[in-house]
Steps between C-alpha positions, in 0.01 A plus 500: 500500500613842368517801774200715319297134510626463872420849609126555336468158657568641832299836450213411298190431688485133634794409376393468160765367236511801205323418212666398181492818314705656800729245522532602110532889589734426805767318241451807221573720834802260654800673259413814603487455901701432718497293840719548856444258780676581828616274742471599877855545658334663836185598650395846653198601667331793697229539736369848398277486814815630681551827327110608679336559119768765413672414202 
């Protein structure tokens, strides 16, 4: 499975596989975009409850 197929999978509503005529318009699309995937190295979090609503 492509990214675009993997990611409208994951979006569309009920997890509905994109129709055939996307998949077709997703590969027309696929030499013109381009796709990063990060990998965690380290995780950072805040609890904004501690700055009292003033940001």
């Amino acid at each position: 499975m492509g990214f675009a197929e993997e990611l409208t999978t994951r979006y569309a509503p009920g997890g509905e596989a994109p129709s055939p005529e996307a998949l077709e318009a997703f590969r027309q699309q696929a030499p013109k975009r381009s796709v990063l995937q990060f990998v965690p190295v380290r995780t950072m979090s805040w609890d904004h409850r501690k700055l009292g609503g003033v940001y």
